[in-house]
N, CA and C of each residue as an Amber inpcrd file, in Angstrom:
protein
   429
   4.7460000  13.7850000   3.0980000   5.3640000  13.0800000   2.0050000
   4.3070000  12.2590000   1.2670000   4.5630000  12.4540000  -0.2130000
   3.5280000  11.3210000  -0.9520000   4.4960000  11.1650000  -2.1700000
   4.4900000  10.0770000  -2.2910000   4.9460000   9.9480000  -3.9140000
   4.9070000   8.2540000  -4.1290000   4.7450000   8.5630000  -5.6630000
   4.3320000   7.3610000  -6.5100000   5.1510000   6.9830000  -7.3650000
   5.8130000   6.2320000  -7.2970000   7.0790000   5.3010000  -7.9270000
   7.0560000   4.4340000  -8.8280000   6.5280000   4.5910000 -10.4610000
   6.4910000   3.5560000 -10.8530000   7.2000000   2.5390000 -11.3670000
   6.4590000   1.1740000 -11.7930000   6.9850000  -0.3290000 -11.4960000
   8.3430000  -0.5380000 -10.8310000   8.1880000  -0.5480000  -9.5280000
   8.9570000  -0.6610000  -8.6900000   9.0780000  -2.7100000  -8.5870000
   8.2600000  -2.9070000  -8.9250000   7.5570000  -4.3580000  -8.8160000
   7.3090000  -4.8420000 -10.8390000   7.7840000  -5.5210000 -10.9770000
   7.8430000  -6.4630000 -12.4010000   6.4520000  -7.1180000 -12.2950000
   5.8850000  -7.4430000 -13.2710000   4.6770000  -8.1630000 -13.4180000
   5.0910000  -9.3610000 -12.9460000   6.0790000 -10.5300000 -13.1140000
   6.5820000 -11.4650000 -12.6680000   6.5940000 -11.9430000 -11.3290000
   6.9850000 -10.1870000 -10.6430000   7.3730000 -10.4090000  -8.7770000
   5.9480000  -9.8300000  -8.3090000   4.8230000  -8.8870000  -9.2340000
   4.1170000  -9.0830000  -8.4210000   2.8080000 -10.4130000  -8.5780000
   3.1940000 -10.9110000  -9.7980000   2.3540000 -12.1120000  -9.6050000
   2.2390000 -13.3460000  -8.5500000   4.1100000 -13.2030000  -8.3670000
   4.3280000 -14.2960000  -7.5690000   4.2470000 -13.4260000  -6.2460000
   4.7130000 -12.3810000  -5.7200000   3.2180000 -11.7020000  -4.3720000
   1.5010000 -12.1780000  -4.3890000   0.9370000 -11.7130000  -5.5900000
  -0.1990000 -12.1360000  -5.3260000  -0.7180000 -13.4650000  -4.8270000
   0.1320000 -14.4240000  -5.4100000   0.0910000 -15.8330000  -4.8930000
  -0.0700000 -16.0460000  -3.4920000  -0.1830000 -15.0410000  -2.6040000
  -0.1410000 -14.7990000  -1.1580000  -0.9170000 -14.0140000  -0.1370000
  -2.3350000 -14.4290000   0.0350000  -2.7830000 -13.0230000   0.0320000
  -3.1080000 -13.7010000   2.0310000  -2.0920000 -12.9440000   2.3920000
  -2.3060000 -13.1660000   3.8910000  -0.8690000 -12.2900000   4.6430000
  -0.9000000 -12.5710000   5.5080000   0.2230000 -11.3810000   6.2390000
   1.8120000 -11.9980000   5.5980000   2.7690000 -11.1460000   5.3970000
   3.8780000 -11.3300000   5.1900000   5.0290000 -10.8700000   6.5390000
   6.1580000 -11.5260000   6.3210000   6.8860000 -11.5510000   7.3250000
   7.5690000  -9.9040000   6.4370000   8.4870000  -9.0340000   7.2440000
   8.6920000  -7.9180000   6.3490000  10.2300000  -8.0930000   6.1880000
  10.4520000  -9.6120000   6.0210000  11.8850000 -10.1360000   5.8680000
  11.6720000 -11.0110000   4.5290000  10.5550000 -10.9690000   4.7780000
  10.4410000 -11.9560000   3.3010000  10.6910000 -11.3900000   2.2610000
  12.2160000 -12.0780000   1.0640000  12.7300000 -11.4290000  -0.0680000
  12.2370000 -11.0890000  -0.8600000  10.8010000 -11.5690000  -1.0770000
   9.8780000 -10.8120000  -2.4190000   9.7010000  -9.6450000  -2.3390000
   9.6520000  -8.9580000  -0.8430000   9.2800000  -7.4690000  -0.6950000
  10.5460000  -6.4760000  -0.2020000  11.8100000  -7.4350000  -0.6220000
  13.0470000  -6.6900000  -0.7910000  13.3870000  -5.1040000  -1.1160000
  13.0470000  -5.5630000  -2.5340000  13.1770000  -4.3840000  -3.4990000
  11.8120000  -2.7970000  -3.1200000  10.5250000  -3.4430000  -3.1480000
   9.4000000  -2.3130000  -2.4350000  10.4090000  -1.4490000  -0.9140000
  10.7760000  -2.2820000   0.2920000  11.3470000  -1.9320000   0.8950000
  12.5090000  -1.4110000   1.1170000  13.5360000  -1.5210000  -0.0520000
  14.5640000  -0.8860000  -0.5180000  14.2050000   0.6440000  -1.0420000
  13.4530000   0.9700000  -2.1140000  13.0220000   2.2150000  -2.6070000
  12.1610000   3.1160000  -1.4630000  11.4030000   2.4440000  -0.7150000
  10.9170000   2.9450000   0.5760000  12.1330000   4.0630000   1.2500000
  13.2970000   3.2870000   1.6680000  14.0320000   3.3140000   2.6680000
  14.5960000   5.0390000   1.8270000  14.9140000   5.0890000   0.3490000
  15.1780000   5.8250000  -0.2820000  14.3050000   7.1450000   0.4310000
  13.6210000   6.7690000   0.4540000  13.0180000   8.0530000   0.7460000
  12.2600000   8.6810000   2.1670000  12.0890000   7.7270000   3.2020000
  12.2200000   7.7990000   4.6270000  13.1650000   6.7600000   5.2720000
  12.9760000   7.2390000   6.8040000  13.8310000   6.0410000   7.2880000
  11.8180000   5.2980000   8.0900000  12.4160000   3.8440000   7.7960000
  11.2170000   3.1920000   8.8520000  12.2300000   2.0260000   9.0320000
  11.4760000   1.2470000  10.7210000  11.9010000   0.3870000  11.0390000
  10.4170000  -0.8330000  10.5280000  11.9220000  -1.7930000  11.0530000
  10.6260000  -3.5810000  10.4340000  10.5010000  -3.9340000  11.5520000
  11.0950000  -3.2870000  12.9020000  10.6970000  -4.0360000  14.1480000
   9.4220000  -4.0050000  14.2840000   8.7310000  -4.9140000  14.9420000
   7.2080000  -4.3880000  15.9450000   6.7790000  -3.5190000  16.0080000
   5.8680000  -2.7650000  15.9430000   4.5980000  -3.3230000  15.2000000
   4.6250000  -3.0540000  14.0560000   5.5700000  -2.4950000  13.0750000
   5.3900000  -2.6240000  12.0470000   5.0520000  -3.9800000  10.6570000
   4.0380000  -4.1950000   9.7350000   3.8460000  -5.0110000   9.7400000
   3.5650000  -4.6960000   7.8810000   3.0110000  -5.9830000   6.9810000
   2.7050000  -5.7400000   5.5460000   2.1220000  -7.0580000   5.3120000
   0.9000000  -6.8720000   4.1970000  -0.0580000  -7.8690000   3.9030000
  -0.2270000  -8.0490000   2.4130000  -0.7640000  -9.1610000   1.9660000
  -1.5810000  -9.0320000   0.9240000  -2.5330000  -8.8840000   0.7910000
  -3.8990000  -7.7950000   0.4330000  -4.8240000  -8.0670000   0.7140000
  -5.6440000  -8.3310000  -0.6830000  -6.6150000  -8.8660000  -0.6180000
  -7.8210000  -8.8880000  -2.0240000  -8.7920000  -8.5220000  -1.1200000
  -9.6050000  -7.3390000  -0.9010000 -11.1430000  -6.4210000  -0.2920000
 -11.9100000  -6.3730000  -1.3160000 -12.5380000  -6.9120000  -1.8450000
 -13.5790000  -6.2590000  -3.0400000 -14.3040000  -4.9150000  -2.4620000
 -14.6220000  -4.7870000  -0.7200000 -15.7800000  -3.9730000  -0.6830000
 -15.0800000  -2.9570000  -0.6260000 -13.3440000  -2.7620000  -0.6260000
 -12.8460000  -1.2300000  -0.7200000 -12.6210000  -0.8470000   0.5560000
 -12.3160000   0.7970000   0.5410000 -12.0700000   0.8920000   2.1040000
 -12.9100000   2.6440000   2.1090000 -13.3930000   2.7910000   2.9080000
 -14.1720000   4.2860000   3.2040000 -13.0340000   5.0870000   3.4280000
 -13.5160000   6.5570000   3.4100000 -11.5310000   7.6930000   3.8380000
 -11.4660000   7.0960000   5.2640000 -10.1370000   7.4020000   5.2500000
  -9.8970000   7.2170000   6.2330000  -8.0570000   7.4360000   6.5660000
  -7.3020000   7.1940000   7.8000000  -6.2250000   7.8910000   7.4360000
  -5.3780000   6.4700000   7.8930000  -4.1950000   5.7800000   7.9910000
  -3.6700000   5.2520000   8.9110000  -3.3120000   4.5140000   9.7000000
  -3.4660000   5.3610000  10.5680000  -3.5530000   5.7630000  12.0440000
  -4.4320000   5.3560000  12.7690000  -5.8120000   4.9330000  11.6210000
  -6.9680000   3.6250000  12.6720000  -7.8030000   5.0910000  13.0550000
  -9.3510000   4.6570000  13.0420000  -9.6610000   5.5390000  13.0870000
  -9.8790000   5.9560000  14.6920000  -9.8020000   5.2180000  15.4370000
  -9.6520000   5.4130000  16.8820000  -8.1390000   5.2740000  17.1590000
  -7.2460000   5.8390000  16.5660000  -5.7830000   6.1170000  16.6770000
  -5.0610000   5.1930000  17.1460000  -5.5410000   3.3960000  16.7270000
  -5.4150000   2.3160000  17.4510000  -3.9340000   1.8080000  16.5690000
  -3.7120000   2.8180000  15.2480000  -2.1020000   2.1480000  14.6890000
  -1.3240000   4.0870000  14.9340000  -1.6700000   4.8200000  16.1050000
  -0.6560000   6.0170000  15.8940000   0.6960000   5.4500000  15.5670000
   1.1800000   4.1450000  15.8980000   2.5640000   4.2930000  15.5010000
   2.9400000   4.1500000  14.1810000   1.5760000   3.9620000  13.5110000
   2.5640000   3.9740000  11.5250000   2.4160000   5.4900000  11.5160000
   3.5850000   5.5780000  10.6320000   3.9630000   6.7800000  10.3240000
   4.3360000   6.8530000   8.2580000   4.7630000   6.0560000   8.5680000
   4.6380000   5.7140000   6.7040000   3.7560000   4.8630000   6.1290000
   2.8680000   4.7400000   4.8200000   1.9620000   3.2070000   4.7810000
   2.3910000   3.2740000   3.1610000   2.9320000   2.2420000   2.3800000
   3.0650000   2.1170000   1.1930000   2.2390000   0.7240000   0.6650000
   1.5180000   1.2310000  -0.9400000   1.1530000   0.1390000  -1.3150000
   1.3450000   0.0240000  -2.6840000   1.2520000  -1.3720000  -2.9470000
   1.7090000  -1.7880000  -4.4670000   0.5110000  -2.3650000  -5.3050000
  -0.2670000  -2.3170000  -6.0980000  -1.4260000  -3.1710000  -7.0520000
  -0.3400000  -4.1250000  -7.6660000  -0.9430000  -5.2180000  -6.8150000
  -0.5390000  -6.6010000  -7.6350000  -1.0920000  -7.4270000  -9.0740000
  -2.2500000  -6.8400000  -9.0540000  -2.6410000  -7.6530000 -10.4050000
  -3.0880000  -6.2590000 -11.1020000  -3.1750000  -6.6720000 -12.5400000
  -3.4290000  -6.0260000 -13.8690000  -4.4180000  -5.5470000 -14.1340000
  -4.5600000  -4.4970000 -14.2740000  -6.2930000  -3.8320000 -13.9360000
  -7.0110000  -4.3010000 -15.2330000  -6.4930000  -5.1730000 -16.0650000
  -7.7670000  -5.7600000 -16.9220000  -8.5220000  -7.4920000 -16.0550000
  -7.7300000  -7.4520000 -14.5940000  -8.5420000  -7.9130000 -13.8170000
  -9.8190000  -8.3710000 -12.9800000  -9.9690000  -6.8690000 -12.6490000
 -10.8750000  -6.2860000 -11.9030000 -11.4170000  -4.9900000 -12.7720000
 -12.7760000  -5.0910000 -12.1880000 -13.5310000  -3.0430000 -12.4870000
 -13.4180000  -2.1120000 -10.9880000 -13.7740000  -1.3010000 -11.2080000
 -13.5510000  -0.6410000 -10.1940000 -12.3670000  -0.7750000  -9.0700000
 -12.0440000  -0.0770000  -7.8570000 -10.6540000  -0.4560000  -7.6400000
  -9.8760000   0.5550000  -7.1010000 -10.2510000   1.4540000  -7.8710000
  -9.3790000   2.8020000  -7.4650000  -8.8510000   3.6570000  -6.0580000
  -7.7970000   3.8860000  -6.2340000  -7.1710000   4.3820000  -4.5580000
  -7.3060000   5.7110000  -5.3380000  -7.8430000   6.6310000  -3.9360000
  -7.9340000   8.4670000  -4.5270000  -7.4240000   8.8800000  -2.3490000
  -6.7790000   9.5100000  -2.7720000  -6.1350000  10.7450000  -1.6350000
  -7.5020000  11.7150000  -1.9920000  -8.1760000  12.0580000  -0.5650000
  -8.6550000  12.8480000  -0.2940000  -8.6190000  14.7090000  -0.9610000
  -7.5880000  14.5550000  -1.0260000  -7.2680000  16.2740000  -2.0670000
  -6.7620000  15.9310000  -3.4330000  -7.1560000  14.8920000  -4.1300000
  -7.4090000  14.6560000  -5.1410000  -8.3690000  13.6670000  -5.5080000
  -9.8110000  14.0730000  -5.3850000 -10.6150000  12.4020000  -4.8990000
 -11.1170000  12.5640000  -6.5670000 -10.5040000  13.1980000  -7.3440000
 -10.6070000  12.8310000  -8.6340000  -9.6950000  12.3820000  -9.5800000
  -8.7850000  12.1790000  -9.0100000  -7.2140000  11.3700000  -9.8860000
  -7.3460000  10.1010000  -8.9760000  -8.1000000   9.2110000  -9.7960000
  -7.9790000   7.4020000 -10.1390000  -6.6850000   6.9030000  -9.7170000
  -5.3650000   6.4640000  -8.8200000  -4.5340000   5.6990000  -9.1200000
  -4.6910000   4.4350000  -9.2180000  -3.9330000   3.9130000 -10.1780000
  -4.3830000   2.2800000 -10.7050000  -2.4970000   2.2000000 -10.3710000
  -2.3100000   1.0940000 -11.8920000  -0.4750000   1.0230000 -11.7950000
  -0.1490000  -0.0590000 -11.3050000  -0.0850000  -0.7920000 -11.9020000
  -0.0970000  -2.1830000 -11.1520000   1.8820000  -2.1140000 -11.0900000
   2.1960000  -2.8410000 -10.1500000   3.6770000  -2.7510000  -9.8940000
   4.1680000  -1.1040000  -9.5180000   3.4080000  -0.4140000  -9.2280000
   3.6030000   0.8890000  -9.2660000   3.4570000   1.1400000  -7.3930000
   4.2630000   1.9400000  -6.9330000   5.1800000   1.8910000  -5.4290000
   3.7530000   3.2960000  -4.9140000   2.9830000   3.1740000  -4.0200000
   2.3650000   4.6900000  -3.8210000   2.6800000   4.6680000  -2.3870000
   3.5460000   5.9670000  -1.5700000   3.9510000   5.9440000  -0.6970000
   3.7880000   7.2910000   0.2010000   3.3880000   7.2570000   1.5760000
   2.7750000   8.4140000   2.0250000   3.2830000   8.1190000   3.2710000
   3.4940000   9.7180000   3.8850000   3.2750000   9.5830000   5.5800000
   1.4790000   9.7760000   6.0510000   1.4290000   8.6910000   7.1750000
   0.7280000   8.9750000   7.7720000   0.0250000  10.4430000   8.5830000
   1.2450000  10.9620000   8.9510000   0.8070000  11.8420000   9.5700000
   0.2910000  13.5220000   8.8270000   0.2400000  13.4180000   7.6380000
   0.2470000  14.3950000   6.9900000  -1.6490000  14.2570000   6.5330000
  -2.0610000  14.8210000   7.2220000  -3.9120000  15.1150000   6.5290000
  -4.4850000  15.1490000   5.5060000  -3.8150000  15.4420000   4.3340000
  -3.9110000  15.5220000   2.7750000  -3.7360000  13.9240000   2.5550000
  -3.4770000  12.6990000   3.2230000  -3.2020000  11.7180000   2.9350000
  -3.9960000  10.4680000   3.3390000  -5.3330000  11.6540000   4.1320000
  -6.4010000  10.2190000   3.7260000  -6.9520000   9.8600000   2.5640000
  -7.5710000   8.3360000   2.2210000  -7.6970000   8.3530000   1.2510000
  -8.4820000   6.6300000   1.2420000  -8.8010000   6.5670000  -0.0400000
 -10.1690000   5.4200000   0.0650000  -9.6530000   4.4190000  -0.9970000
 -10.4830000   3.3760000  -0.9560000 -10.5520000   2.8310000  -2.4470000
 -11.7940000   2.1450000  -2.4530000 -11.8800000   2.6030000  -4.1260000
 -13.4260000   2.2250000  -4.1650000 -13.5530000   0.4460000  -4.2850000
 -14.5670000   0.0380000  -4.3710000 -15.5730000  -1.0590000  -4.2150000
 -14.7350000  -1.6200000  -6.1820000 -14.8740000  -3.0140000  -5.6820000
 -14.0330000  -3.8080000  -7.0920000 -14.6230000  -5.1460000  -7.2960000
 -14.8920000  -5.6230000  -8.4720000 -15.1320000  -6.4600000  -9.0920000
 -13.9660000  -7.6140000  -9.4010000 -13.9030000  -8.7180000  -9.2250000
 -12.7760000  -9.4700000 -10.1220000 -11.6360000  -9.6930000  -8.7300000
 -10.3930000  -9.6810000  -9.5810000  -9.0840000 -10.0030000  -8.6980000
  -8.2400000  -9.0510000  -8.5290000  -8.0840000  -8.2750000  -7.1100000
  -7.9120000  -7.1000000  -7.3260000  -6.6520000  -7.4350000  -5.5670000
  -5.4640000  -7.7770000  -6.2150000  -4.4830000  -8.0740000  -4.9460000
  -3.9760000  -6.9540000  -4.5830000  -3.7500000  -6.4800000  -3.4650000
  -2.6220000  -5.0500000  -3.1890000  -1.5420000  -5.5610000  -1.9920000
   0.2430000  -5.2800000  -1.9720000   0.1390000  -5.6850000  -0.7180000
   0.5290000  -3.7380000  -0.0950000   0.4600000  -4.0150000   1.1010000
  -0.3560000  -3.0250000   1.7210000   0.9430000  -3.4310000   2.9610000
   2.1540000  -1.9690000   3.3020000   2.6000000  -1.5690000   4.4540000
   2.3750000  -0.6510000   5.4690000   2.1110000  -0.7940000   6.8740000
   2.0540000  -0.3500000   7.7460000   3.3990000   0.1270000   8.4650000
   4.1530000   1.2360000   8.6220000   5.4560000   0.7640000   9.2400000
   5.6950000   2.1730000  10.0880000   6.4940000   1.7280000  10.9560000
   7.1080000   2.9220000  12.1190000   8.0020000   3.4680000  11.2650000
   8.8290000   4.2680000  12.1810000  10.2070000   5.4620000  11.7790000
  10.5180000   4.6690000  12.8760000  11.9190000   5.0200000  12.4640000
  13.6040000   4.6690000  13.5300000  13.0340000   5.9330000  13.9530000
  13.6860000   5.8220000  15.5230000  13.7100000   6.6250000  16.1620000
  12.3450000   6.4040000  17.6750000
């Protein structure tokens, strides 16, 4: 599964996310609605260990899948993320899936949602300049 949902998130709700850039509880009402459209389209649980952050990385992240690269999160099975701030923010930035490491996603308020377990779904983001918030889910399946 992959798909990209856009403004799932209002410039408004994700400003007032960005205001937060540290772990979130996955009860907390700002991330209501992200977790509502989620649910649309898999089932995941919010119990343990499932978990969601804000992060700001300038240095990006190398491919990678998940799942940790020593298989230290096998239990996410879904990971969704949202760009919180406005890409006249930041330069550089970009999230690319591995079998498309030439389609840029930007999209600020825009939902990008994948299973883990599917190989076509590693994927990087490059190195960024400026203010560049994402929040970023980790989450199990019921079951």
């Amino acid at each position: 599964m992959r798909e990209i949902i856009p403004a799932v998130l209002s410039p408004g709700e994700c400003k007032d996310l960005a205001a937060t850039v540290d772990y979130l509880q996955l009860s907390d009402p700002r991330i209501a609605k992200v977790l509502g459209t989620i649910r649309e389209y898999t089932e995941v649980t919010l119990d343990d260990p499932s978990y969601c952050r804000v992060e700001d990385r300038r240095e990006g992240h190398p491919w990678h899948s998940d799942v940790g690269n020593n298989s230290h999160m096998d239990w996410c099975k879904t990971s969704a993320r949202v760009l919180l701030d406005p890409v006249h923010m930041f330069d550089g930035g970009a999230f690319y899936f591995r079998d498309e490491h030439n389609l840029a996603l930007f999209g600020t308020g825009d939902l990008i949602l994948y299973s883990t377990d599917d190989r076509n779904n590693e994927h990087m983001v490059a190195r960024s300049n400026g203010t560049r918030r994402v929040l970023l889910m980790f989450l199990a399946n019921n079951g």
